[in-house]
VMD Tcl script that draws the C-alpha trace (Angstrom):
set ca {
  {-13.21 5.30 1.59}
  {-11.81 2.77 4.13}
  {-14.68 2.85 6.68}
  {-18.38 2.74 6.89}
  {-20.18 6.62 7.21}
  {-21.15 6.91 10.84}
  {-24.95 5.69 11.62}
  {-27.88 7.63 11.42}
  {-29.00 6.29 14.29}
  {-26.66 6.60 17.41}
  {-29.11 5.37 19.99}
  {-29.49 1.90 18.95}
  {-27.64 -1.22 19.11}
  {-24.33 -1.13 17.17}
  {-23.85 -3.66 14.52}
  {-20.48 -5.87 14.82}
  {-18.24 -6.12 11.98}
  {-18.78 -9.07 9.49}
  {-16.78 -12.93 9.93}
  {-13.30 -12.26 10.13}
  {-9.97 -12.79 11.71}
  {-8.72 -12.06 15.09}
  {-7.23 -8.87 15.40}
  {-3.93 -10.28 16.86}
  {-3.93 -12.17 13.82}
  {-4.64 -9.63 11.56}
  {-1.94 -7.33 12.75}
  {0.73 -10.58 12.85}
  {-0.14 -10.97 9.12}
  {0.28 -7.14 8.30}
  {3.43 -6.97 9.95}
  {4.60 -9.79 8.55}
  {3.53 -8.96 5.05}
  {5.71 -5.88 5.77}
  {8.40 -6.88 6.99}
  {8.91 -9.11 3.79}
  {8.72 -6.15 1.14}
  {11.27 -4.25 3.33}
  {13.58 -7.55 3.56}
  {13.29 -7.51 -0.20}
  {16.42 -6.06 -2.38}
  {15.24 -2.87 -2.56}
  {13.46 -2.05 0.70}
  {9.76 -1.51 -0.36}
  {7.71 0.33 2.11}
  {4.39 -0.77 1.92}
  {0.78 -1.05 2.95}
  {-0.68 -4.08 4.72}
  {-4.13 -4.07 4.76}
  {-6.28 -7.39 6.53}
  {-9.86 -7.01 6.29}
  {-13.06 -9.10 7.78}
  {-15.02 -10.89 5.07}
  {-17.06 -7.73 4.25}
  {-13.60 -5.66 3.22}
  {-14.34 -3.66 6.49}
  {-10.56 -3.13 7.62}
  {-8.99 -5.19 11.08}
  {-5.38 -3.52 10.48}
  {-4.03 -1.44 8.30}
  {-0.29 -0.86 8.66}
  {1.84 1.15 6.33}
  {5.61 0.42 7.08}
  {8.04 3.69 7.82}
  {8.12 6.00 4.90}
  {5.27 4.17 3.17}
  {3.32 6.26 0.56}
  {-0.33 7.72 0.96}
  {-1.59 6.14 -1.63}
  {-0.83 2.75 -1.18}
  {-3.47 2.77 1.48}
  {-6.38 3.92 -1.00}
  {-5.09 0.98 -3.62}
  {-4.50 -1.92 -1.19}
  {-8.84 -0.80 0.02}
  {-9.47 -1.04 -3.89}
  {-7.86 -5.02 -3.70}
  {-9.59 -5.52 -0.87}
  {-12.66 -4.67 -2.77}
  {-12.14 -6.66 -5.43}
  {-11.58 -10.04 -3.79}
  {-14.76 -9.46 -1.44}
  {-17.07 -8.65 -4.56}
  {-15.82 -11.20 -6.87}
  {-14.32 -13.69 -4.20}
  {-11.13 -14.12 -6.29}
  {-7.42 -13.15 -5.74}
  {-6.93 -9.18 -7.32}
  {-4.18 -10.88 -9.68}
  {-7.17 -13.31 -11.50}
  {-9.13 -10.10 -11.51}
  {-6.53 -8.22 -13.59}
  {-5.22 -11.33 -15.82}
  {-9.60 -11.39 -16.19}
  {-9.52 -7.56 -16.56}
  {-6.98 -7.91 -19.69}
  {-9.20 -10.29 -22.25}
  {-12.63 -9.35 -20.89}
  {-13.75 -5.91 -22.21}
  {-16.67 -5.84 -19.86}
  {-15.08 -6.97 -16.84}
  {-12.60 -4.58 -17.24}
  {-15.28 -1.38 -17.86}
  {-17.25 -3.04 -14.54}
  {-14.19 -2.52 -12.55}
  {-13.66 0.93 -13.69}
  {-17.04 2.01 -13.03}
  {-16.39 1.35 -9.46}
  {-15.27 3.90 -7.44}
  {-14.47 1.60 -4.76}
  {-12.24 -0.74 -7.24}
  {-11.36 1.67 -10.35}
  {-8.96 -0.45 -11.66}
  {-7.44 -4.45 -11.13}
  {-3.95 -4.12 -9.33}
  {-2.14 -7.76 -7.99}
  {-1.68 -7.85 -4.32}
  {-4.94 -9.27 -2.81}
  {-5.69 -12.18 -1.81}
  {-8.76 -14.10 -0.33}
  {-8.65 -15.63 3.42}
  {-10.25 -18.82 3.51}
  {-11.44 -20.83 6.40}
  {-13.46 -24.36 5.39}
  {-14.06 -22.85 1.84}
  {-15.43 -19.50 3.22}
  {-13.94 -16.28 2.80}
  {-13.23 -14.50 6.00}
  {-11.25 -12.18 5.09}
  {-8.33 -10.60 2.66}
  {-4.91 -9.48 3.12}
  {-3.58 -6.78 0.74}
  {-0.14 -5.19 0.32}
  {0.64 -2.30 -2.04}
  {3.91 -0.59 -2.92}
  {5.99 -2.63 -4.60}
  {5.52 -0.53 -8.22}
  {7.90 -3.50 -10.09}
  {5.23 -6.02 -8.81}
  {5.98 -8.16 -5.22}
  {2.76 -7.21 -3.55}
  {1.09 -10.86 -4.72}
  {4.47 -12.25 -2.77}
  {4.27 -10.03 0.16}
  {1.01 -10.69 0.69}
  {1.62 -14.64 0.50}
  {4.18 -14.37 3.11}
  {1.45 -12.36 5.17}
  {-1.26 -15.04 4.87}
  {1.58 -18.10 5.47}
  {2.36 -16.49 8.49}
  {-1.19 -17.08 9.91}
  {-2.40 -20.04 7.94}
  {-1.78 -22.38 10.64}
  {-3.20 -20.29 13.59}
  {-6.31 -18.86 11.86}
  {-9.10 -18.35 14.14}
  {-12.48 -16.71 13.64}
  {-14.60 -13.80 15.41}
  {-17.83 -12.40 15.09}
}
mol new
graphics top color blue
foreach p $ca { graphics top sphere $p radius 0.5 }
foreach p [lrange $ca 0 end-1] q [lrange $ca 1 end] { graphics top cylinder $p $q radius 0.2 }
display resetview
């Protein structure tokens, strides 16, 4: 699941999303994420995902002829760098020699399994957010989703 099950009360005040990113910003760093896996040699078509520091989506943007799926995994990265507030690559090197970790991982059906391809946003030390790509199945999505986050780093600006 990629968003929060609708409230059980409807008459009351509606909670905002968690810290996160602009959505202007969001959507630049998705698009630009994009845009670098389809630049690449063979034309990946992936799935950007930028979410607020609670892995509650901004954007989610899956590039023409992107598949399903790689909306479901880049939600399970996004997952995985909110709960252990580390990039999804550290997660899966961790996943690899730690038994436990690994089994932890698997037993969530938000997570499942460690995949590379998410990374933390940071403002002053504090995660804000994560950007996410998935689809590149001989491993870019770590450097997709660099090019995503460089594209913002210098403009990064915070909403409530």
């Amino acid at each position: 699941p990629t968003m929060a099950p609708p409230p059980a009360d409807t008459t009351g005040p509606r909670p905002h999303r968690a810290v996160g990113i602009t959505t202007e910003l969001a959507v630049e760093a998705a698009m630009a994420a994009n845009a670098y896996c389809a630049a690449m040699p063979k034309h990946y078509a992936t799935t950007a995902l930028v979410t607020d520091s609670a892995a509650v989506p901004i954007a989610l943007i899956s590039y023409d002829n992107g598949a399903q799926i790689t909306q479901r995994i880049a939600m399970g990265k996004a997952q995985t760098v909110v709960k252990y507030k580390i990039g999804s690559t550290e997660a899966v090197n961790r996943a690899k020699t730690d038994a436990a970790f690994k089994a932890e991982l698997a037993a969530d059906p938000l997570i499942v399994a460690a995949r590379p391809g998410g990374l933390p946003i940071m403002m002053n030390n504090q995660l804000v957010g994560t950007i996410n790509i998935s689809g590149t199945p001989d491993g870019h999505d770590d450097e997709c989703a660099q090019a995503g986050l460089d594209r913002i780093k210098g403009k990064l600006a915070l909403i409530r």
